[in-house]
MARGU-32041 format. One line per 5 residues: their letters; for each residue x, y, z of C-alpha. Coordinates in nm, 4 decimals. Layout:
A	X,Y,Z  ... $
% end
This chain:
XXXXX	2.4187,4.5919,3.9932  2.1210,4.7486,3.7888  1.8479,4.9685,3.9205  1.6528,4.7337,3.6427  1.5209,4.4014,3.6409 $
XXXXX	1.6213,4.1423,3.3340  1.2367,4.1358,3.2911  1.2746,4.5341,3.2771  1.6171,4.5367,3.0519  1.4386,4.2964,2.8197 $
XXXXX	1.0850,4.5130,2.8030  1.3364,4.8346,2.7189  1.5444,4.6424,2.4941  1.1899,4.5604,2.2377  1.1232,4.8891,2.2436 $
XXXXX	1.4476,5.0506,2.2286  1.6583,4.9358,1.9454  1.8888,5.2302,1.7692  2.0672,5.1373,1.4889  2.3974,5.1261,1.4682 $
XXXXX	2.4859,5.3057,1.1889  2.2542,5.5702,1.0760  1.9650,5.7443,1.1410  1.7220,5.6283,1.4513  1.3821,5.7911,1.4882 $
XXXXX	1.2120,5.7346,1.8128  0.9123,5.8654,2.0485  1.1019,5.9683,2.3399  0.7815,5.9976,2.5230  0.6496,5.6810,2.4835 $
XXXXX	0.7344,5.3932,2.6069  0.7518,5.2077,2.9558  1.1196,5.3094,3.0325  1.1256,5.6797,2.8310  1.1164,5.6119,2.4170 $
XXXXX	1.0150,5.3924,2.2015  1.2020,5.2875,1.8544  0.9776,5.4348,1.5294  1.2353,5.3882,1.2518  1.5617,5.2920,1.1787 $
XXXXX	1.7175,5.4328,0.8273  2.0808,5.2271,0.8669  2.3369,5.3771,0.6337  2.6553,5.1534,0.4871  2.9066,5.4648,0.6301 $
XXXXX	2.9330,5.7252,0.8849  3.0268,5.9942,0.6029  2.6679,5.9139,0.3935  2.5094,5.9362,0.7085  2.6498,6.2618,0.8319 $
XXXXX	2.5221,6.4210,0.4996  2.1447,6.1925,0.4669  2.1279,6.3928,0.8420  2.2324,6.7157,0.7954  1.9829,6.7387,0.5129 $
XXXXX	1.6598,6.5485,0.6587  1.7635,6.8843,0.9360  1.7456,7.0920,0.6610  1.4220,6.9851,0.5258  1.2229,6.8726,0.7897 $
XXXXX	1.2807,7.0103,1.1611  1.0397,7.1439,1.3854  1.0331,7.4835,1.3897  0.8655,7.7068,1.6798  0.5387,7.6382,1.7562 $
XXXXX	0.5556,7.2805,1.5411  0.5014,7.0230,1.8141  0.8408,6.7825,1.8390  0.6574,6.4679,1.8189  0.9613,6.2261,1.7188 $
XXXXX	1.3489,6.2883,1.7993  1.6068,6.1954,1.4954  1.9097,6.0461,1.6281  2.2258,6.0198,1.4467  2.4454,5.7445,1.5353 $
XXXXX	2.7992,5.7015,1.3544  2.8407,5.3196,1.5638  2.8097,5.1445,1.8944  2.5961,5.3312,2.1304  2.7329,5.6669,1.9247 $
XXXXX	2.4848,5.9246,1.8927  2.5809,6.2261,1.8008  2.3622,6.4490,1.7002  1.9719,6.4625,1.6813  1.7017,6.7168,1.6092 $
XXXXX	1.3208,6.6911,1.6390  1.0127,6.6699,1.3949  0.6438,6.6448,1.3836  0.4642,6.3191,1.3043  0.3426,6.4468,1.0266 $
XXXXX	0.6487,6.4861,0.8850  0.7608,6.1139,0.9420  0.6878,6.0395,0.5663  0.8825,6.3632,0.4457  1.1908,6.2054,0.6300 $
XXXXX	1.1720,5.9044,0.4863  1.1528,6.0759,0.1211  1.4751,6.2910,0.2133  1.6980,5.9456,0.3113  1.5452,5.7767,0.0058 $
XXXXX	1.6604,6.0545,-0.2517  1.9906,6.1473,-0.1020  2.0942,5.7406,-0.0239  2.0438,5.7237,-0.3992  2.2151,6.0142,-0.4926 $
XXXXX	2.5769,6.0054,-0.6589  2.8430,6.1054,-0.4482  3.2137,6.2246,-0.6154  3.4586,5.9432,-0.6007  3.7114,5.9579,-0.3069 $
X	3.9921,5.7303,-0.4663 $
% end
């Protein structure tokens, strides 16, 4: 038995929607039932999007004192996240530019 209503389940499921694969950005304080889905940057394999993560960390982060507007989830499949790390708004469109460049970028053959 839920603590939820199916009118509640189906409120939190529009704004709630992680992807499966990838990297999900969300507002966890927004929202009627705690976060609210920003972005979704879905990646064709857990391997790309262990690395398109570790460097959007790299690059774009809060730091101290930077407010953590918007949580970065990493999710390698079903209801899998793994890791996650905040950033400002602002830097939204910085995050975006990251998975963009390193999507595109070559990786060495593994065969």
């Amino acid at each position: 038995m839920s603590i939820f209503s199916a009118d509640e389940i189906r409120q939190w499921r529009s704004e709630y929607h992680p992807c499966h694969l990838g990297l999900h950005v969300f507002d966890p304080y927004a929202g009627t039932y705690g976060g609210v889905t920003v972005q979704n940057f879905p990646m064709d394999s857990a391997g790309l999007a262990r690395k398109v993560f570790d460097e959007c960390r790299s690059q774009c982060e809060s730091a101290g004192g930077e407010p953590d507007d918007y949580l970065v989830d990493l999710f390698e499949g079903e209801n899998s996240c793994v890791n996650n790390f905040f950033i400002s708004r602002q830097m939204l469109s910085r995050l975006a530019t990251v998975v963009s460049a390193e999507s595109r970028r070559p990786r060495p053959s593994t065969e």
